[in-house]
DRENFIZA-556181 format. One record per residue (C-alpha): residue in three letters; x, z, y. Coordinates in steps of 0.5 Angstrom, whole numbers, padded with zeros to 4 digits, always signed. Example, Ala and Ser with C-alpha at 12.3 -4.5 7.8 and 13.67 -1.06 7.14 Angstrom:
<marzas>
ALA+0025+0016-0009 SER+0027+0014-0002 
</marzas>
This chain:
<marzas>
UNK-0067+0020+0041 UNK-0068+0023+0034 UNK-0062+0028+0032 UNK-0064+0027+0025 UNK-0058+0025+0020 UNK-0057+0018+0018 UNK-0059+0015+0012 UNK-0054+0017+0006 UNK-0051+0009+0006 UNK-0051+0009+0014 UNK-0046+0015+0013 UNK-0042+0012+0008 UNK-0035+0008+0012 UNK-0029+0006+0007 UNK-0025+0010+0010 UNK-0030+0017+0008 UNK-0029+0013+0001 UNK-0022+0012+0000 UNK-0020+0018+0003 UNK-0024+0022-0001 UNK-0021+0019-0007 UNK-0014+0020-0005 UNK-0015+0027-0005 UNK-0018+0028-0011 UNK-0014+0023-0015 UNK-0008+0027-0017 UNK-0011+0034-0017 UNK-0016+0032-0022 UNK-0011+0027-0026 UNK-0007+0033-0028 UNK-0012+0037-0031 UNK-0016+0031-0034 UNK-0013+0024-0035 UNK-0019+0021-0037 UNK-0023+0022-0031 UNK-0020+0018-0026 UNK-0023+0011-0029 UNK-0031+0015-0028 UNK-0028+0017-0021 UNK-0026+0009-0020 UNK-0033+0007-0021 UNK-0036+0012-0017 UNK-0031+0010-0011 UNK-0033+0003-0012 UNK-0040+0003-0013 UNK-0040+0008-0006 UNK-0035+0003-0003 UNK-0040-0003-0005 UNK-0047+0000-0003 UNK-0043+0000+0004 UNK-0041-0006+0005 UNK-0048-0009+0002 UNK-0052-0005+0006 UNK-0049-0002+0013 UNK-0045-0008+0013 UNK-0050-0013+0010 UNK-0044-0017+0007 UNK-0041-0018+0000 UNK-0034-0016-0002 UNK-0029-0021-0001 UNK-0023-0020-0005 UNK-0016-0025-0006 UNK-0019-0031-0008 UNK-0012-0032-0012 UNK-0011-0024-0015 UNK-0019-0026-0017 UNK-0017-0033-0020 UNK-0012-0029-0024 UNK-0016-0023-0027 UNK-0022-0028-0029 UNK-0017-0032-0033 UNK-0014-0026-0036 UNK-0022-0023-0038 UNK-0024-0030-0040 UNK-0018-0031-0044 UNK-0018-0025-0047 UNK-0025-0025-0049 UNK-0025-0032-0052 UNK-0019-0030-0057 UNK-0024-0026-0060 UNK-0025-0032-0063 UNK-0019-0031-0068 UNK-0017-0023-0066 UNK-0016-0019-0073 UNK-0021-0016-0070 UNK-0027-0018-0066 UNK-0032-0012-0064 UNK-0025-0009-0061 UNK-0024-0016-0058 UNK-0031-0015-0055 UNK-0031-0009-0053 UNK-0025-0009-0050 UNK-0027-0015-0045 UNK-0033-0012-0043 UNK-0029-0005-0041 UNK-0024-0009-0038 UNK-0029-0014-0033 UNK-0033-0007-0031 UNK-0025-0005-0029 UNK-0024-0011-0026 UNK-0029-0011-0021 UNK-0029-0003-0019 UNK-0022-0005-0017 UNK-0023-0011-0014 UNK-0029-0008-0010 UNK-0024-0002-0009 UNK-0019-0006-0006 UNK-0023-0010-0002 UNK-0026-0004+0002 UNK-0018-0002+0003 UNK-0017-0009+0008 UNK-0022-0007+0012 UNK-0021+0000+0015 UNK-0022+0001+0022 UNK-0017+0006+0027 UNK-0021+0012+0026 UNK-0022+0011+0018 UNK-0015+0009+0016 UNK-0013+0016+0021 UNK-0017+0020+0016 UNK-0015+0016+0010 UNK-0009+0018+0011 UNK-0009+0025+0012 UNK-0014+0027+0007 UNK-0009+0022+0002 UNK-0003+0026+0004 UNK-0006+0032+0004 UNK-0009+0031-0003 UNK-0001+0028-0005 UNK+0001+0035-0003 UNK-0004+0039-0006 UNK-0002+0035-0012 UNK+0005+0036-0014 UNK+0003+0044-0011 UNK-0001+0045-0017 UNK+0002+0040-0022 UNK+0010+0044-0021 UNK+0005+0051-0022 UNK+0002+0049-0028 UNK+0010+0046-0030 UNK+0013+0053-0029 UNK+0007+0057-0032 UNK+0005+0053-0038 UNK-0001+0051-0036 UNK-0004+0057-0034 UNK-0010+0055-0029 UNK-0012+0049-0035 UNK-0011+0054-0041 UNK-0015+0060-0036 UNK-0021+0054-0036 UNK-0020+0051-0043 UNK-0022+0059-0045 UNK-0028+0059-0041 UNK-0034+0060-0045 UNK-0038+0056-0040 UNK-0033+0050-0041 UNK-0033+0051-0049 UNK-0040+0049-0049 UNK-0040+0043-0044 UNK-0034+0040-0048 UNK-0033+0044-0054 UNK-0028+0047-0056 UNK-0021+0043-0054 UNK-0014+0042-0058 UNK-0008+0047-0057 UNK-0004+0044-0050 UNK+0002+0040-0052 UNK+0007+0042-0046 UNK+0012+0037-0049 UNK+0006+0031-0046 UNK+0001+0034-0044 UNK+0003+0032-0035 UNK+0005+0026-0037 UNK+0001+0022-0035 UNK+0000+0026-0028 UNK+0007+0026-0027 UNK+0007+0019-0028 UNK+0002+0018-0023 UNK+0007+0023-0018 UNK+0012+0017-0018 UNK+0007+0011-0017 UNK+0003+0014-0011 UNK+0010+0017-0007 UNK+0011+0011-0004 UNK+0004+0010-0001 UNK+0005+0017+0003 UNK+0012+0018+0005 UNK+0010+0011+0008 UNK+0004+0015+0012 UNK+0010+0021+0013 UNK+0014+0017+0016 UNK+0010+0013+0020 UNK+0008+0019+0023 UNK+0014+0025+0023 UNK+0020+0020+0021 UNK+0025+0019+0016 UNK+0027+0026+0015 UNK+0019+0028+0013 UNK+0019+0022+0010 UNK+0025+0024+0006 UNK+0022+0031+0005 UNK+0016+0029+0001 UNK+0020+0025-0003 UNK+0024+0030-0006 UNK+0017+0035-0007 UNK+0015+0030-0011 UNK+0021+0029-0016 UNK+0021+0036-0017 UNK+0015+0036-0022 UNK+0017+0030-0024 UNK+0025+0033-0026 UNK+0021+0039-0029 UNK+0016+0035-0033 UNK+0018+0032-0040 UNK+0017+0024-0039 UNK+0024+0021-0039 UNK+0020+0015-0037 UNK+0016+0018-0031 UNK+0025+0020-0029 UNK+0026+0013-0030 UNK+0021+0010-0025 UNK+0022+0014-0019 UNK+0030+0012-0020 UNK+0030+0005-0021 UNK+0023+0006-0015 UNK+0028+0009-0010 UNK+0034+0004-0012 UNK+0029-0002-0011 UNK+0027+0002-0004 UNK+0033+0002-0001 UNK+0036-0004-0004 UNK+0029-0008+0000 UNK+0032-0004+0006 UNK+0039-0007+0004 UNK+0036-0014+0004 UNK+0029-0015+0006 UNK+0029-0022+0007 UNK+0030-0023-0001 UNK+0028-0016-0004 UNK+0021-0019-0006 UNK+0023-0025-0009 UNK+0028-0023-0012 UNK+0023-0017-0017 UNK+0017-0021-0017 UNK+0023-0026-0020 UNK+0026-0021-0024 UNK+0020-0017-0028 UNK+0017-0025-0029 UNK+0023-0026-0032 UNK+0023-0019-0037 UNK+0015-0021-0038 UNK+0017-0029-0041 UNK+0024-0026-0045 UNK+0021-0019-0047 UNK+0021-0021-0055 UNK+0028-0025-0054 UNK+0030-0018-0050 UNK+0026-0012-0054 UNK+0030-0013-0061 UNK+0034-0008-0064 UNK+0040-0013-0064 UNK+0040-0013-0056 UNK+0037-0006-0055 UNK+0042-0003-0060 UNK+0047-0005-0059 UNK+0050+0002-0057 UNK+0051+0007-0064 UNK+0051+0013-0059 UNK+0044+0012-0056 UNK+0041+0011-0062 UNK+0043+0017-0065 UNK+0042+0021-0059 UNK+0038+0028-0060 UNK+0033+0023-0055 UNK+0025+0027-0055 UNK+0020+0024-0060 UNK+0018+0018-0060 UNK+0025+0017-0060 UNK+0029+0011-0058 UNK+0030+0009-0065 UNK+0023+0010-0067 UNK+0022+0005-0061 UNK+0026+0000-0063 UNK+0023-0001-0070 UNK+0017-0002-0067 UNK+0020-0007-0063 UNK+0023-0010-0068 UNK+0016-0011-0073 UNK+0012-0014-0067 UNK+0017-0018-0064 UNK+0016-0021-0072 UNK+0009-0021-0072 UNK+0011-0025-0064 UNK+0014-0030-0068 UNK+0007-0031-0074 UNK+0003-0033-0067 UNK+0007-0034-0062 UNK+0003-0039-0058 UNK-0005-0036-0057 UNK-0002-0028-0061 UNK-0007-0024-0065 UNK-0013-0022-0060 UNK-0015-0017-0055 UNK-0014-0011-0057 UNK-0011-0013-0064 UNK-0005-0008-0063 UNK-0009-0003-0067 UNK-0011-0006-0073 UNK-0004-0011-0074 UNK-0003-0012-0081 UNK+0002-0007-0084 UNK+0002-0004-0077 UNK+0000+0003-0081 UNK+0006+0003-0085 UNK+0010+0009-0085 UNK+0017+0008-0081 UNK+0023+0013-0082 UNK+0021+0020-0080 UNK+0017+0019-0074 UNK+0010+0015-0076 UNK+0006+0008-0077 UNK+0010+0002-0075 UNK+0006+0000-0069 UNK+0002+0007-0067 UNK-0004+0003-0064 UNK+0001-0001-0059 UNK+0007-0004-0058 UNK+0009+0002-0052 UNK+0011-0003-0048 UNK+0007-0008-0044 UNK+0010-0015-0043 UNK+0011-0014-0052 UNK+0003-0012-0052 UNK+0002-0019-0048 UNK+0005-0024-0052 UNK+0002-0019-0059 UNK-0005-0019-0058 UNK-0005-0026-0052 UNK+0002-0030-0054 UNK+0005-0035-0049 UNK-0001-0036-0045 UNK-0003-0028-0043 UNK+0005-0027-0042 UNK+0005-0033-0037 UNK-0001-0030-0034 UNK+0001-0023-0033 UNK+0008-0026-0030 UNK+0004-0030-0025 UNK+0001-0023-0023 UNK+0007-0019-0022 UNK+0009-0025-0018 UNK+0003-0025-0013 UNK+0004-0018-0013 UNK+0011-0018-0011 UNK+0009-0024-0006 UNK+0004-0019-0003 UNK+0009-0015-0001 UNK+0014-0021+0001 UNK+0009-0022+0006 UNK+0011-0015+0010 UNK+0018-0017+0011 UNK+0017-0018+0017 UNK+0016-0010+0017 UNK+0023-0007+0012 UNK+0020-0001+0012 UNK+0013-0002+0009 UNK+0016-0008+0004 UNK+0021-0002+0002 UNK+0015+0002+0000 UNK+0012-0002-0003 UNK+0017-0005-0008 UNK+0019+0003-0009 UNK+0012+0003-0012 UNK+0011-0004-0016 UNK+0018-0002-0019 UNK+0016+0005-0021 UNK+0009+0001-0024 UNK+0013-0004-0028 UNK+0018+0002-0031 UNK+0011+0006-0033 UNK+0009+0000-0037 UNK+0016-0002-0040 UNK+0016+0005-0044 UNK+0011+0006-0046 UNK+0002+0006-0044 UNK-0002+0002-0048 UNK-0004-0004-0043 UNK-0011-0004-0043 UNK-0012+0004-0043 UNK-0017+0005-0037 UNK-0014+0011-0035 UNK-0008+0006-0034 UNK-0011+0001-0030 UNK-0015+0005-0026 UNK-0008+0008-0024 UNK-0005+0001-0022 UNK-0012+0000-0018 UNK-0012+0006-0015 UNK-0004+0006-0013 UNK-0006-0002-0010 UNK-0012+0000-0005 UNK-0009+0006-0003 UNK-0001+0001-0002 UNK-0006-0003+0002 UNK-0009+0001+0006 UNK-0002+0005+0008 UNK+0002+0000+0009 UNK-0003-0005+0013 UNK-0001+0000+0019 UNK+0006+0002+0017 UNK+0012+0000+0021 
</marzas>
């Protein structure tokens, strides 16, 4: 027998895929957001040459969550047809079909894990967990030493030029965000293998960083998770049905809800010293597109038409444009650019998802796990990111197939 190595996709397995993506993501993600929809892609394509080549097969997502993200593309690219702006909707169509199909094929890799490829999934995902909220509580407390110690690099100038100074107020944002979404998933290993106290251990390392950064969204998410964890431990037969039920409901009503006349209803609240952008700002917002809501209520404006809504770049009180760039909150975003169609399309999502983890009440633990990390998700997405954003659906996916992966074994 010849001991020389196997061929490169021969040595592939989709536990080596998505371990090795667990690991990165989140140290990676603190010191460039934007890398991990490129790293989503790669994992992807590993994942695929896998299954065509050493498995001799093609992916074979969920018909219905397929069914689902065809209708969504497809509807988004034909409102071009009346979108303020065309080549946005275009191109947004596009960029949204290549993530789509990395992460369908991302996720399609995470059902199929064998004993041995889940067990390294699991230590590498942990592992890379732990080494992330590690260095994102040292950048907190050190202002970014390591990310200002390389933006200074000579060598890095020339790759990527010189970079604006860091605005700590927001700058780990987004990697705290990702803190709170990927909790769930590896205090589910935690607990599976060392027990609640570990499990519990974990969970308070990674509120740390999420308490010292500045993203009172990404607070909010890990709270009402953690309520939504233990209250599927208090109920599990109903917990599913009753978040699918409930975030579907906020996603219909959102333009009825988000107005100033329900929001503000608290004088106090809106005179806070609250950190820019202000609830005050927010509302505002709210309250001009919900109106533009209303000129278009059923078929909206067009994939992407946030960005260029007219009157959208008129300046509003002390704090900006009337609507910079999206709605900062994405059921709002939904019925702006898609109207009632794309605000039905993106309940029945949320409901597929809730019923997904439905299927694992049979298993409390796992199903608390997973509603932890779904409520974290929705909260993210009421505050606050632009819907589409790569970097933003390259989290949900990245946060679905390592849930799956997960929670497939947990008890």
């Amino acid at each position: 027998m010849s001991d020389r190595p196997a061929p490169f996709p021969s040595r592939l397995s989709n536990g080596r895929v998505l371990g090795s993506t667990a690991f990165i993501a989140l140290p990676a993600t603190i010191f460039s957001t934007p890398i991990v929809a490129p790293l989503l892609g790669i994992a992807a394509a590993a994942a695929l040459i896998n299954r065509v080549v050493r498995e001799r097969a093609w992916p074979k997502p969920p018909p219905v969550l397929l069914a689902l993200l065809g209708s969504l593309f497809a509807y988004g690219a034909l409102s071009t047809i009346w979108a303020v702006d065309a080549r946005l909707s275009l191109l947004l169509s596009a960029q949204l079909l290549g993530l789509f199909v990395a992460g369908l094929v991302f996720l399609d890799a995470a059902t199929r894990l064998t004993r041995d490829e889940r067990d390294f999934f699991e230590r590498a995902f942990v592992s890379g967990f732990l080494l992330g909220i590690v260095l994102l509580e040292f950048e907190i407390l050190s202002d970014a030493a390591i990310a200002e110690f390389f933006r200074s690099q000579d060598w890095v100038i020339r790759v990527i030029g010189p970079q604006r100074p860091i605005l700590l107020t927001a700058y780990f944002n987004r990697a705290t965000t990702l803190v709170g979404l990927l909790a769930g998933p590896a205090a589910a290993i935690v607990h599976r293998r060392f027990g609640w106290r570990a499990a519990l251990i974990l969970a308070l390392a990674a509120l740390l960083p999420v308490l010292g950064g500045h993203s009172e969204t990404a607070r909010l998410a890990f709270l009402l998770g953690s309520i939504a964890f233990a209250a599927a431990r208090l109920a599990a037969r109903h917990a599913a049905a009753a978040v699918g039920v409930l975030l579907a409901l906020a996603i219909l009503t959102a333009p009825l809800l988000l107005r100033s006349q329900v929001v503000g209803w608290t004088p106090a609240i809106l005179t806070a010293p609250i950190k820019a952008p202000s609830l005050e700002h927010r509302i505002a917002i709210w309250d001009f597109v919900t109106g533009k809501i209303a000129e278009r209520p059923l078929f909206g404006w067009g994939l992407d038409s946030a960005r260029v809504i007219p009157g959208g770049h008129q300046k509003v009180l002390d704090y900006g444009e009337i609507l910079p760039l999206h709605p900062h909150d994405m059921a709002l975003q939904l019925w702006l650019e898609l109207g009632a169609l794309g605000a039905i399309l993106g309940a029945l999502m949320v409901l597929y998802v809730a019923r997904a983890a439905g299927r694992l009440k049979e298993r409390p633990a796992a199903q608390a796990f997973a509603l932890a990390a779904i409520m974290a998700a929705a909260v993210n997405g009421t505050a606050g990111y632009d819907l589409w954003h790569p970097w933003w659906i390259s989290f949900l996916w990245l946060t679905a197939a390592f849930a799956t992966a997960t929670l497939a074994s947990s008890r």
